[in-house]
DRENTORGU-327498 format. One line per field, with one value per residue (C-alpha): residue in one letter; x, y, z. Coordinates in Angstrom, 1 decimal. Each point is the difference from the previous one (the first is absolute). Last residue first. Layout:
<fizas>
residu (a / ...)
xx (X / ...)
yy (Y / ...)
zz (Z / ...)
</fizas>
This chain:
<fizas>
residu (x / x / x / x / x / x / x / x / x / x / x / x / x / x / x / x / x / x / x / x / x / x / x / x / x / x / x / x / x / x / x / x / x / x / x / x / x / x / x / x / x / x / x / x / x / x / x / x / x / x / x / x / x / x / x / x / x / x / x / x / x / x / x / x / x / x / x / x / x / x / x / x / x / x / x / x / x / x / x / x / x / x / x / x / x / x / x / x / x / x / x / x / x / x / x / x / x / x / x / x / x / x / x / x / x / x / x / x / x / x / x / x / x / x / x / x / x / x / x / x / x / x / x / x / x / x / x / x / x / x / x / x / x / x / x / x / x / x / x / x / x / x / x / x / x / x / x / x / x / x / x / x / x / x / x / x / x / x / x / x / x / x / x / x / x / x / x / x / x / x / x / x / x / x / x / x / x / x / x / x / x / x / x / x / x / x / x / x / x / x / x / x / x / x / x / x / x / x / x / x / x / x / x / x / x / x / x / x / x / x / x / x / x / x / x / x / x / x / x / x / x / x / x / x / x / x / x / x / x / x / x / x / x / x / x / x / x / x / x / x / x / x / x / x / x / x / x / x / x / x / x / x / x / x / x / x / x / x / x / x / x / x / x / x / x / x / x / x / x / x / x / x / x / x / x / x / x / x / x / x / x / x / x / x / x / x / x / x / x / x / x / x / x / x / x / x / x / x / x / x / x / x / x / x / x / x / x / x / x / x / x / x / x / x / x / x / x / x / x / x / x / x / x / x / x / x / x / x / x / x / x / x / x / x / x / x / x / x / x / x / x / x / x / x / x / x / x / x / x / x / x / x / x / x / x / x / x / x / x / x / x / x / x / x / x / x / x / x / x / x / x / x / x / x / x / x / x / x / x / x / x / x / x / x / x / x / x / x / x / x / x / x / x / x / x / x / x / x / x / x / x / x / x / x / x / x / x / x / x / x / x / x / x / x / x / x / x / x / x / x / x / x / x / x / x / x / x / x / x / x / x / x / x / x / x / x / x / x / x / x / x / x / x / x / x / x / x / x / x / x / x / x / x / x / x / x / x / x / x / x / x / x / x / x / x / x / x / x / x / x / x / x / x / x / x / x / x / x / x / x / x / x / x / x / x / x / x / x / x / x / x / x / x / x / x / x / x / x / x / x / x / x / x / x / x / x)
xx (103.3 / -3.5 / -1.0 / -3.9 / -3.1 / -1.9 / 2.7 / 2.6 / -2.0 / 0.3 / 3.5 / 0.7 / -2.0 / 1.8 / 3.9 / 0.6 / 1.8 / -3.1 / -2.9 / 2.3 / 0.3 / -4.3 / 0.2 / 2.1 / -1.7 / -3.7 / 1.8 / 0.7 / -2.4 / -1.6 / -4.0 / -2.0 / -3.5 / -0.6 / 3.1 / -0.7 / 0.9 / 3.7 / 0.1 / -1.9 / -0.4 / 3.7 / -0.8 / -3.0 / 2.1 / 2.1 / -1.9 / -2.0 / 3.1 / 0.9 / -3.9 / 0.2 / -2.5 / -3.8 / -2.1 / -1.3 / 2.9 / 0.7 / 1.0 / 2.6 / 1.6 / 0.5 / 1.8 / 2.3 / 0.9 / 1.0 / 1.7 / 2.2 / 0.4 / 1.9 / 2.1 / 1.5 / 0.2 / 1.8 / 2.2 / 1.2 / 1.1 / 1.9 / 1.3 / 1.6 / 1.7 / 1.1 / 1.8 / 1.8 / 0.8 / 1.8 / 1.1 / 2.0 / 1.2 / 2.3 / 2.1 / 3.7 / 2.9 / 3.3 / 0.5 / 3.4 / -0.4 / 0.8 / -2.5 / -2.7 / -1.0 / -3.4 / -2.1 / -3.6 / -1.7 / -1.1 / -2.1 / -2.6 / -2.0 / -3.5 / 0.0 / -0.9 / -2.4 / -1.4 / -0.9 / -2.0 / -2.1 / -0.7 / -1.3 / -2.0 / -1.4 / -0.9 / -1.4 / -2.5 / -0.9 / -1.0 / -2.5 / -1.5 / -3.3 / 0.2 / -3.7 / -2.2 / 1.5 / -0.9 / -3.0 / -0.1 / 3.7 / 2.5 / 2.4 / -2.4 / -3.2 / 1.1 / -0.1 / 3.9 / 1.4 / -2.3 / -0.8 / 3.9 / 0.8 / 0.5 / 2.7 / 2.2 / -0.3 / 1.3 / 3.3 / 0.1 / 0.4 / 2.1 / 2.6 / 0.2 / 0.2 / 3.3 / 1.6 / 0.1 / 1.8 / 2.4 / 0.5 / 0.5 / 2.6 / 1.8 / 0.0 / 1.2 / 2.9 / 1.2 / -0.3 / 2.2 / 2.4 / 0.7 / 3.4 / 0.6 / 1.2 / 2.9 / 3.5 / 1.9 / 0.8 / 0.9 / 1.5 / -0.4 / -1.0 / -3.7 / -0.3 / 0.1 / -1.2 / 1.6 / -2.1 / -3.9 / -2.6 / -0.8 / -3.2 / -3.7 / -1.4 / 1.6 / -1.4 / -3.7 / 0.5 / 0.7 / -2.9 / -2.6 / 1.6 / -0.9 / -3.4 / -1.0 / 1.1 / -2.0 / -3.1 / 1.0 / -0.4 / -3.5 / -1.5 / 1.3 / -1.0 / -2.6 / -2.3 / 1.0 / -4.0 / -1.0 / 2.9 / 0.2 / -3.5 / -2.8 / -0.5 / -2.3 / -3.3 / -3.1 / -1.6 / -0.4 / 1.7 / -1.6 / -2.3 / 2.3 / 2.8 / -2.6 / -1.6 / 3.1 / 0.8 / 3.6 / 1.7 / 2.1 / 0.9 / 1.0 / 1.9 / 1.9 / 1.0 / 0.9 / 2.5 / 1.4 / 0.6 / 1.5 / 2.6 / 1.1 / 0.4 / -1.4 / -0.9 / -2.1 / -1.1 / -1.3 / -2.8 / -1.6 / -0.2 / -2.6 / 0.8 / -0.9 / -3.2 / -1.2 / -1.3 / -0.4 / -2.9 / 1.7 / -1.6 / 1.2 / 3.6 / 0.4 / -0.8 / 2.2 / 2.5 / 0.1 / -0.2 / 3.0 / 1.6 / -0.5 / 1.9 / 3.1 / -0.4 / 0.4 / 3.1 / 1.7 / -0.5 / 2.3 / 2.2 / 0.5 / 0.6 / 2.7 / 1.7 / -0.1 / 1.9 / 2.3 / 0.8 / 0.8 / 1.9 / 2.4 / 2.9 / 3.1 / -0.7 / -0.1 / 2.9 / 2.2 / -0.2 / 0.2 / 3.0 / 2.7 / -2.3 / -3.2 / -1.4 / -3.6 / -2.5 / -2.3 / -3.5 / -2.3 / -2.5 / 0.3 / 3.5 / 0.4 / -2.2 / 2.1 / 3.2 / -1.7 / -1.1 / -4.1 / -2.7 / -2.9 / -3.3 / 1.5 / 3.4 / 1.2 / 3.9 / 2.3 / 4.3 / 2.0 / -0.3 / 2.3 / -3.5 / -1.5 / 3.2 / -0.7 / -3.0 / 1.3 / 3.3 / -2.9 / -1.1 / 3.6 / 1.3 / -3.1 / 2.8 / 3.3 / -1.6 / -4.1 / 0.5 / -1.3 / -0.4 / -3.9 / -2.7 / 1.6 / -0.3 / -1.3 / 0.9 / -3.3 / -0.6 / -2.4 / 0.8 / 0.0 / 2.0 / 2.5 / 1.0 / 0.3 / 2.3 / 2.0 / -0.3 / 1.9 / 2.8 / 0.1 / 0.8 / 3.2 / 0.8 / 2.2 / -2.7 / -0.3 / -2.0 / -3.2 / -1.3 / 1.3 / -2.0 / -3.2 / 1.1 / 0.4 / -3.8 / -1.8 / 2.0 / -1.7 / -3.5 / -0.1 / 1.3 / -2.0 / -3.0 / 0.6 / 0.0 / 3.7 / 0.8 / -0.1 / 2.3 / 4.1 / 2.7 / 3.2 / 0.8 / 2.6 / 2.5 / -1.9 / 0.0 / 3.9 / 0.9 / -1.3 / 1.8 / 3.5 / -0.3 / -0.8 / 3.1 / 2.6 / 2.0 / 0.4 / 1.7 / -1.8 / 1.9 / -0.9 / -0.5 / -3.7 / -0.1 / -1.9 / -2.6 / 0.7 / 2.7 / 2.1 / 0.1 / -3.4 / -1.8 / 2.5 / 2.8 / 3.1 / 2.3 / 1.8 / -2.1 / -2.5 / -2.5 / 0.2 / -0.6 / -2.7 / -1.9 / 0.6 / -1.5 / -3.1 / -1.2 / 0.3 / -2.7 / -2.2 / -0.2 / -1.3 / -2.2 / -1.5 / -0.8 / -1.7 / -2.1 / -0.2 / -3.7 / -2.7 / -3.0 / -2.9 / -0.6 / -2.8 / 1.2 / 3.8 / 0.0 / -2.9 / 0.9 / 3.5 / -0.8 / -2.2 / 2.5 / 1.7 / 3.2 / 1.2 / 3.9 / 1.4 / -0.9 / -2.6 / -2.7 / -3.7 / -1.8 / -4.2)
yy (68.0 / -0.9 / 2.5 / 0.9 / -2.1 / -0.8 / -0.5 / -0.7 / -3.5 / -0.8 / 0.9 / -2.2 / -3.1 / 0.3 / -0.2 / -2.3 / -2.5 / 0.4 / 0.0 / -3.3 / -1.4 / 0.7 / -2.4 / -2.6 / -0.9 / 0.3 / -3.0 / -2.1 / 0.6 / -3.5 / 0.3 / -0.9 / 1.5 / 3.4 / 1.8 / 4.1 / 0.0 / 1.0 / 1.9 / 3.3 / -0.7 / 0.9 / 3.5 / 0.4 / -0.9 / 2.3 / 2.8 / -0.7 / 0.1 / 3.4 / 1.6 / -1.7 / -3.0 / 0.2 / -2.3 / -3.1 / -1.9 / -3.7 / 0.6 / 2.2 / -3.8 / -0.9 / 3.6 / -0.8 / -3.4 / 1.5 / 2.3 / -1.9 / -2.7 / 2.8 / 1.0 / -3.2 / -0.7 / 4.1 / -1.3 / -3.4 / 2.6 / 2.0 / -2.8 / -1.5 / 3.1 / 1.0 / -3.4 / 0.9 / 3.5 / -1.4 / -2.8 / 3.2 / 1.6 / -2.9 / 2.3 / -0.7 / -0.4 / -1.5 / 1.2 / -1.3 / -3.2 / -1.8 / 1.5 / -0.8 / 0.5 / -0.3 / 2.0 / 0.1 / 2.9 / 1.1 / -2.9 / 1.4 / -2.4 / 1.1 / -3.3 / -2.1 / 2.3 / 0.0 / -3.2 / 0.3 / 3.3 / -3.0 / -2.6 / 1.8 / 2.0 / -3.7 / -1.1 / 3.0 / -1.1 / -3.7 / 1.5 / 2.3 / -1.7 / -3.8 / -1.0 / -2.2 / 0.6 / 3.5 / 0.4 / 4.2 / 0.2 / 2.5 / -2.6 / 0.2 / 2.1 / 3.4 / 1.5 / 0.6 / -1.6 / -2.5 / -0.8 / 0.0 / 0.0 / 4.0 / 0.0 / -2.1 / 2.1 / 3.0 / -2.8 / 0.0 / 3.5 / 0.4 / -2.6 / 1.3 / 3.7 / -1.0 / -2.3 / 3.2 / 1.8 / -3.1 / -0.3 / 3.8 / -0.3 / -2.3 / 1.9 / 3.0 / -2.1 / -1.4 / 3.4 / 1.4 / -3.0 / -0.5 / 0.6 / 1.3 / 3.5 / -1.9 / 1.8 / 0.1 / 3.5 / 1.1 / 3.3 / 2.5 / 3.1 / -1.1 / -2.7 / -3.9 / -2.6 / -3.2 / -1.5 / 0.3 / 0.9 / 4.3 / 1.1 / -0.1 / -3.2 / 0.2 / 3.7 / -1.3 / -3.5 / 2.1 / 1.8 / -2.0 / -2.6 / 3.0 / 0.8 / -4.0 / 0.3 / 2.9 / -1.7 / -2.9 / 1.8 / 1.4 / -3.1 / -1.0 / 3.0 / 1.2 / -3.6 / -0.2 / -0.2 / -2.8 / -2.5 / 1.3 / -1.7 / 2.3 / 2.0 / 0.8 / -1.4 / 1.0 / 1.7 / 4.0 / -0.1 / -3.5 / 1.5 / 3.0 / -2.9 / -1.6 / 2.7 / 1.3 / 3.1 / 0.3 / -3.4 / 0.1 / 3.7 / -0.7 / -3.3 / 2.8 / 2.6 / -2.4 / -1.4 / 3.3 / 1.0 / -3.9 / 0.8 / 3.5 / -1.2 / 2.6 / -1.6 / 2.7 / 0.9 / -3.7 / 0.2 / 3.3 / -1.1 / -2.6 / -3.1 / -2.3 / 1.5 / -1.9 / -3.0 / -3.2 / -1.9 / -3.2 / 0.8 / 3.5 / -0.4 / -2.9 / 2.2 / 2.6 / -2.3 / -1.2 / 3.7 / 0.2 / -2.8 / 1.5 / 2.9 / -1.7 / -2.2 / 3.0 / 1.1 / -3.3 / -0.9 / 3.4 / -1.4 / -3.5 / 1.5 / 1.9 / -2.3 / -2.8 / 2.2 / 1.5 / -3.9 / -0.5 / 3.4 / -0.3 / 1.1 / -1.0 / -2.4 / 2.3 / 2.0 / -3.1 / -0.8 / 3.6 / 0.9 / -0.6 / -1.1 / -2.0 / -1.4 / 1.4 / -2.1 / 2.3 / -0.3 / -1.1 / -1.6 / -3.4 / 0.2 / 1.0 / -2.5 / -3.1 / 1.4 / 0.0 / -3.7 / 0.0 / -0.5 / 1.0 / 2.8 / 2.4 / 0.1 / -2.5 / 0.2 / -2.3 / 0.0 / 2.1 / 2.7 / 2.5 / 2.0 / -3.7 / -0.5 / 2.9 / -1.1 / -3.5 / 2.2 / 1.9 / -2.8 / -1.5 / 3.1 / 1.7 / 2.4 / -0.7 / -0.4 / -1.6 / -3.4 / -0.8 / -3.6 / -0.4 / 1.4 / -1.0 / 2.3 / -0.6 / 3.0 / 2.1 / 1.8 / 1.9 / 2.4 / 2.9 / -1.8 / -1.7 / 3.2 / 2.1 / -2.8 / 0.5 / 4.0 / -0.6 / -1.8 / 2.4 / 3.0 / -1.3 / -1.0 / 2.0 / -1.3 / 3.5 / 1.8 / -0.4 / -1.7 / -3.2 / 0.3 / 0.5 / -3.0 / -2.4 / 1.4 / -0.5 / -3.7 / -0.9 / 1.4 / -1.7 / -3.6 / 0.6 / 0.6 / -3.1 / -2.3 / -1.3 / -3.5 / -3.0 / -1.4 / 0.8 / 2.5 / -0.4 / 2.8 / 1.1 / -2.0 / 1.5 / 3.4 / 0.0 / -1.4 / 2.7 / 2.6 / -2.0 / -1.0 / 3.8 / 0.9 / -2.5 / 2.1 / 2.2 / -2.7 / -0.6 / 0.1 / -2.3 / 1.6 / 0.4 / -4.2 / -0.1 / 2.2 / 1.1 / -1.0 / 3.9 / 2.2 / 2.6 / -2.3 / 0.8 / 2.6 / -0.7 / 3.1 / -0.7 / 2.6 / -0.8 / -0.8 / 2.6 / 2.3 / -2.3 / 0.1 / 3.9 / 0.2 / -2.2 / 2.6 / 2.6 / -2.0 / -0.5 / 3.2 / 0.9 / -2.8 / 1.6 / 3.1 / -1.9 / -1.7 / -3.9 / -1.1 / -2.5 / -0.5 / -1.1 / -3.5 / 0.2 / -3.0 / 0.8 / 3.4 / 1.6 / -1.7 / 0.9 / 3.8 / -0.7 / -0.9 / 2.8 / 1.3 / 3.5 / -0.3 / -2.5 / 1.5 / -1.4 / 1.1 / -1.4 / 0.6 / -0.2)
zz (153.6 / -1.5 / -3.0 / -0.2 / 2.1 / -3.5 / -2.3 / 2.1 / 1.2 / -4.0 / -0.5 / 3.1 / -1.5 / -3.2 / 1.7 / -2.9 / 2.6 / 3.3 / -3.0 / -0.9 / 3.3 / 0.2 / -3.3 / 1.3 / 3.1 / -1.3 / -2.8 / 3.3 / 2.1 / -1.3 / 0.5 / 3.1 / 0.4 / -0.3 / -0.7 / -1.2 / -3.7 / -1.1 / -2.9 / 0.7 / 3.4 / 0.9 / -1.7 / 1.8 / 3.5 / -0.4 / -0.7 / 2.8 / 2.1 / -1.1 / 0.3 / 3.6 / 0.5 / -0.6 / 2.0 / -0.2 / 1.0 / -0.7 / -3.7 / 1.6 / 1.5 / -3.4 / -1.5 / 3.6 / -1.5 / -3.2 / 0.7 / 2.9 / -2.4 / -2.3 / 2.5 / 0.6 / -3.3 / -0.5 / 3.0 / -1.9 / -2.9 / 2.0 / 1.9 / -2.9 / -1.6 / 3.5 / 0.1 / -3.6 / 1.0 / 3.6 / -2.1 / -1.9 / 2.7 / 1.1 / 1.3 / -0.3 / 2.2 / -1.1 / -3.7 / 0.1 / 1.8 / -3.1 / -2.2 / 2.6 / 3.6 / 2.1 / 1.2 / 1.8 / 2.2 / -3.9 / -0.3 / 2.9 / 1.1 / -2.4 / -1.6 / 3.0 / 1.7 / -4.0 / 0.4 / 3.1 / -2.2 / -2.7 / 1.8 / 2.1 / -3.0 / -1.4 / 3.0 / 0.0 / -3.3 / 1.7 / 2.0 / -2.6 / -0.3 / 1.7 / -1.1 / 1.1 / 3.3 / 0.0 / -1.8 / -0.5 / -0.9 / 1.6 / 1.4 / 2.9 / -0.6 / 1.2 / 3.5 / -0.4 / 3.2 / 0.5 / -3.1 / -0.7 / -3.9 / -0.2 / 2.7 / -2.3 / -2.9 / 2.5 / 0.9 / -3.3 / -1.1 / 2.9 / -0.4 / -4.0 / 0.4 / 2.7 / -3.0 / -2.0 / 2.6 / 1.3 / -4.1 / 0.6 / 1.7 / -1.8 / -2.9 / 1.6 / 2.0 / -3.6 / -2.3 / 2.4 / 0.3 / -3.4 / -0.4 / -3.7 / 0.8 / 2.0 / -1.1 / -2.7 / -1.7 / -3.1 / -0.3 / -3.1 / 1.8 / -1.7 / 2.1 / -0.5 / 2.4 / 0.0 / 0.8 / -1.0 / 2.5 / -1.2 / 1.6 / -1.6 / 0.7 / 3.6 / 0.8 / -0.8 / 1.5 / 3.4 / -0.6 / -0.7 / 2.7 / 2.8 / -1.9 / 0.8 / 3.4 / 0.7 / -1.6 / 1.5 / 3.3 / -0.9 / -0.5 / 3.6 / 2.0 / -2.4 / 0.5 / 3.6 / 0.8 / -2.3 / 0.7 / 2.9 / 1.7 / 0.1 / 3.5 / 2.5 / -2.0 / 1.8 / -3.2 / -0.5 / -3.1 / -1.5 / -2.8 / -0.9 / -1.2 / -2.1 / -1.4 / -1.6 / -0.9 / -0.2 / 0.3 / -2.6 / 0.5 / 3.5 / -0.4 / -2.1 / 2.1 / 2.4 / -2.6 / -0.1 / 3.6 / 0.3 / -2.7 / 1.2 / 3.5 / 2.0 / 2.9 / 1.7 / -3.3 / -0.1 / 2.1 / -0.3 / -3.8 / 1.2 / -1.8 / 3.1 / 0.4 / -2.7 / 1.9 / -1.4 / -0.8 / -1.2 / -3.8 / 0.4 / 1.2 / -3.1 / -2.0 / 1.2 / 0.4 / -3.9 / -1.2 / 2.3 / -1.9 / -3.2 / 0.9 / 1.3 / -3.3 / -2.2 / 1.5 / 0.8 / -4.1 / -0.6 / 2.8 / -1.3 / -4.0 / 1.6 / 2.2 / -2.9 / -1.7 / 2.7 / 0.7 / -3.7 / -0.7 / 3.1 / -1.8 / -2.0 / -2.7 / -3.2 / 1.2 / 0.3 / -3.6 / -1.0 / 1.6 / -2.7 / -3.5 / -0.7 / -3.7 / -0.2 / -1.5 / -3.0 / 0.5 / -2.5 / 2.5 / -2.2 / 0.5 / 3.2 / 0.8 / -2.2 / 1.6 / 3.8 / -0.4 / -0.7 / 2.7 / -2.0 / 1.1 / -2.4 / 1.2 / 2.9 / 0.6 / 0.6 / 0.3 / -2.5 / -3.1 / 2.6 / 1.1 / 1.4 / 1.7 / 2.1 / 1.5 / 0.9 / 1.6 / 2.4 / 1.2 / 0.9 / 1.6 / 1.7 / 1.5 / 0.8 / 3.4 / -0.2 / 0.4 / -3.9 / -0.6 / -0.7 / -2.0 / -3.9 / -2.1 / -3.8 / -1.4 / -1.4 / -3.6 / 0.2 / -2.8 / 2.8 / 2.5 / -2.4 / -1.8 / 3.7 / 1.1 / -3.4 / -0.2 / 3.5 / -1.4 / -3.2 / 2.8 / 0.1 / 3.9 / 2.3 / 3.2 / 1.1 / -2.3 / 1.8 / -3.5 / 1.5 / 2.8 / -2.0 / -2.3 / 3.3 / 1.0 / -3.7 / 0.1 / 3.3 / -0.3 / -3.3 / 1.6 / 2.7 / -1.8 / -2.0 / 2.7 / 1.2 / -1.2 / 2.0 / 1.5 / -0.6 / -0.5 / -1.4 / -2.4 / 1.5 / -2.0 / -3.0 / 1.4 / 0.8 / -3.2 / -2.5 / 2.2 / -0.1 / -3.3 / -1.2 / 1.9 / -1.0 / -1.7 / 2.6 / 1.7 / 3.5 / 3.3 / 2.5 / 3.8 / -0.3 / -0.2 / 3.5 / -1.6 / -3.8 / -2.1 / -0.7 / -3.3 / 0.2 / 3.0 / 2.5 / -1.0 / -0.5 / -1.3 / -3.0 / -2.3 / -3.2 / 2.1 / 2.2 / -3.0 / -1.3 / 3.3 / 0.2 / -3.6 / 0.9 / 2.9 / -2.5 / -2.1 / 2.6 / 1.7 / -3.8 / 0.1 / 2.6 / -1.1 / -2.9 / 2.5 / -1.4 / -1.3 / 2.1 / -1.7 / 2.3 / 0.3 / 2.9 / 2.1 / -0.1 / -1.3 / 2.1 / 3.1 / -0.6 / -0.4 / 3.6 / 2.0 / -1.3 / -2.5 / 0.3 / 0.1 / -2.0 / -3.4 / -1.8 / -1.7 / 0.6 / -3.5 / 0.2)
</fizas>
C-alpha cells in the first residue's frame, strides 16, 4: 500500500501504518503543484527589499538583522546546525518516522514556500529507512520542536547521524550508502523545516493509537477480573447508562457486556446477599468510558494538528507572507496532557482491581492466589509492581503544559512545553500496558479457582493467556509472564483474539 501526501487527509492511523508498518509514503501531485507556486512567491520576495522574517532576516531575538541575499543558503544551512542542540537519548525509530512523515505532510500543504525536492527528501529517507539520530530532549514546544526537528533536517543536508541498515553512520556516509542526493537549502527553507510541533504530534499519535488498543484490553482485564471476584453484571445494564449518556461510558458498557455474556459464573451468584461490589468493579463504564472520550478528544485534536499549516511565515496564494504563531504548541500540549491524566486513570483502576483479587477476605480466593500461601508468595509482589508503576505515573501525569519559561532573549516569552507532555505520556503509556498486563494475568490465576464457565469474552482471554503463560503452581519469577501478556497488550493480539469470538469491541 501507497499513503499520498498532501497536508490534508493524514490519520493517527496513516502514521501508525508508516512509522511501525513502513508503508511507502509518495508526494500528492496536486500538491506539489501548491508547492511549486508557493516557491515562486518566496523567490519573488526574495528578490525584493522588503524584510521579511525567515526569507532575509536572523530569526528570534535577531529578527531585526537584515540578511544579504547572498548570504541565503548560509543563513538557512546555519540556522539548523546552531539548532541542532538537543540532548539524551535519542528518539525511537517510530518517532523519528512518524515525525519526518508528519513535517513532510505539512510541507506538502503548500504553505511553507518550500521546493517540492525538500519534501521528496523527507519522503526519500522515510521509505529507504534511513533514520536521524534525534535526540529526546530540548524542545519547549513554541517555535516549534526547534532543536529535534533541526537533528532531522541535518540528516537531508549530508549532516549530523543517522542509522541505515541496522548502523549508526554520519548523515553524508547514510545518504551515501542510501543513494540519496543531500539537498543544499535556499530563503525559507531552513526555517520551514523546523517550524511545527512535529515531535510532540508524533509521539501524540503513536500514544493515542497504543491508548486505543490498551483501553480495550483493559476491559477484558476487568471483566476477568469481575468474574473471578464474583461480581455482579447488573452494573452494565443499558438502562443504566442511557440515563447518563456519555458516549464513552454507553460504549464500554456495551462491551463488559459482550465479555461477560454467558457466563456461569456470574448467573451462579445473581440471587446472592451481596448489596454492592466495590467501584472498582461497578464504575467499570463510568471510568473506562471517560478515557474513551478523552482518548477520541486527543484523536482529534492530533488529527487537525498533523494536518494544518505550523511554519512562519506563512505564505498565501495572494502573495503575502504572514508571521504569526501557527507553531505554538498549546493545543497539542493540553490534549496530551489530558490524556496522560486519561491513560494514568486505566492504570489506578486496573491496579487497584489486581489489588482486590489478592484479599482472601475480600475475594474468597487463596491469598495471593496460590494454594500454599506462605510457602509461596504468588502474585504478591506483581501487585507491587502495578503499585509502583500507577504512583509513578501521578508524578508524570502533572500537567507540563501549566509550565513556561522564556528563551531567545525574552522574545519567544511563553511556550508550551508540549512536547514533555508527549514524552511523559510515552512513559506512562507504556507503564499502564504493565500494569494492565499483571491485571491479566492475575485475574487468568484466580479463573483457575473457579469451576465454572466464565463469559464467552473472558474465556477467550484467558485461553489465549494460557497459551504461553502456564497457570503458577508453586513459586516461579513473574517476570517473563509480565512481559509477554505487555506484549499481547503492545501487538494488540489478545484483542483481535477476544473480537474473534464476541465481534468488534468499541
Amino acid at each position: 500500500m501507497v499513503i499520498k501526501i498532501d497536508g490534508e487527509e493524514l490519520t493517527t492511523e496513516d502514521v501508525e501504518k508508516v512509522s511501525r508498518g513502513f508503508e511507502e509514503v509518495v508526494l500528492a501531485e496536486e500538491s506539489r503543484k501548491k508547492v511549486g507556486s508557493s516557491r515562486d512567491i518566496v523567490e519573488g520576495k526574495s528578490d525584493s527589499d522588503e524584510n521579511i522574517y525567515g526569507i532575509n532576516t536572523g530569526f528570534g531575538d535577531l529578527a531585526d538583522v537584515k540578511i544579504d541575499k547572498e548570504k541565503t543558503k548560509e543563513l538557512q544551512e546555519n540556522l539548523i546546525r546552531s539548532h541542532a542542540s538537543g540532548v539524551g537519548e535519542p528518539l525511537k525509530k517510530e518517532v523519528v518516522r512518524a515525525t519526518m512523515l508528519l513535517r513532510a505532510n505539512t510541507l506538502a500543504k503548500g504553505y511553507s514556500g518550500v521546493r517540492p525536492v525538500i519534501i521528496e527528501r523527507l519522503l526519500q529517507l522515510l521509505n529507504k529507512r534511513v533514520h536521524p539520530v534525534i535526540p529526546a530532549k530540548g524542545s519547549v514546544g513554541a517555535s516549534g520542536d526547534l532543536a529535534p526537528l533541526a537533528h532531522m533536517s541535518l540528516v537531508s543536508m549530508g549532516e549530523g547521524e543517522a542509522v541505515y541498515q541496522g548502523k549508526k553512520l554520519s548523515g553524508e556516509e547514510a545518504m551515501k550508502r542510501a543513494d540519496i542526493e543531500p539537498v543544499s537549502l535556499r530563503a525559507k527553507e531552513g526555517l520551514a523545516l523546523l517550524n511545527g510541533t512535529q515531535v510532540m504530534t508524533a509521539i501524540g499519535a503513536l500514544a493515542v493509537q497504543d491508548g486505543k488498543s490498551l483501553l480495550k484490553a483493559a476491559q477484558i482485564a476487568s471483566a476477568m477480573s469481575l468474574e473471578a471476584l464474583m461480581g455482579t453484571d447488573a452494573v452494565f445494564d443499558e438502562r443504566l447508562h442511557k440515563v447518563r449518556p456519555h458516549p464513552g461510558q454507553k460504549r464500554c458498557a456495551a462491551n463488559l457486556r459482550k465479555l461477560t455474556e454467558g457466563s456461569e459464573i456470574i448467573e451462579s451468584h445473581r440471587e446472592c446477599d451481596r448489596v454492592q461490589d466495590p467501584y472498582t468493579l461497578r464504575c467499570m463504564p463510568q471510568v473506562y468510558g471517560a478515557a474513551k472520550d478523552a482518548l477520541e478528544y486527543v484523536e482529534n485534536v492530533l488529527n487537525i494538528e498533523m494536518n494544518s499549516a505550523t511554519d512562519n511565515p506563512l505564505v498565501f496564494s495572494d502573495g503575502d507572507a504572514i508571521s504569526g504563531g501557527n507553531f505554538h504548541g498549546q493545543p497539542v500540549a493540553l490534549a496530551l496532557d489530558f490524556l496522560s491524566m486519561a491513560i494514568s486513570e486505566i492504570g489506578d483502576i486496573s491496579e487497584r482491581t489486581t489489588d482486590k483479587l489478592m484479599y482472601e477476605e475480600e475475594s474468597g480466593l487463596p491469598r495471593f492466589l496460590t494454594k500454599e500461601s506462605g510457602l509461596n508468595s504468588g502474585f504478591m509482589i506483581a501487585q507491587y509492581t502495578a503499585a509502583s508503576l500507577v504512583s509513578e505515573n501521578k508524578v508524570l501525569s502533572h500537567p507540563a503544559s501549566v509550565d513556561s519559561i522564556p528563551t531567545s532573549a525574552g522574545q519567544e516569552d511563553h511556550v508550551s512545553m508540549g512536547t514533555i507532555s508527549a514524552r511523559h505520556l510515552r512513559e506512562i503509556v507504556e507503564n499502564v500496558q504493565y500494569a494492565v498486563a499483571i491485571e491479566l494475568i492475575s485475574a487468568a490465576q484466580a479463573l483457575e479457582f473457579h469451576e465454572l464457565t466464565p463469559g464467552r469474552g473472558v474465556k477467550a482471554a484467558y485461553e489465549f493467556i494460557r497459551r504461553s503463560i502456564e497457570p503458577l503452581e508453586r513459586d516461579r519469577s513473574l517476570h517473563e509472564d509480565i512481559k509477554r501478556a505487555k506484549k499481547m497488550i503492545e501487538k494488540g493480539s489478545l484483542v483481535k483474539r477476544v473480537e474473534s469470538e464476541v465481534g468488534g469491541l468499541d
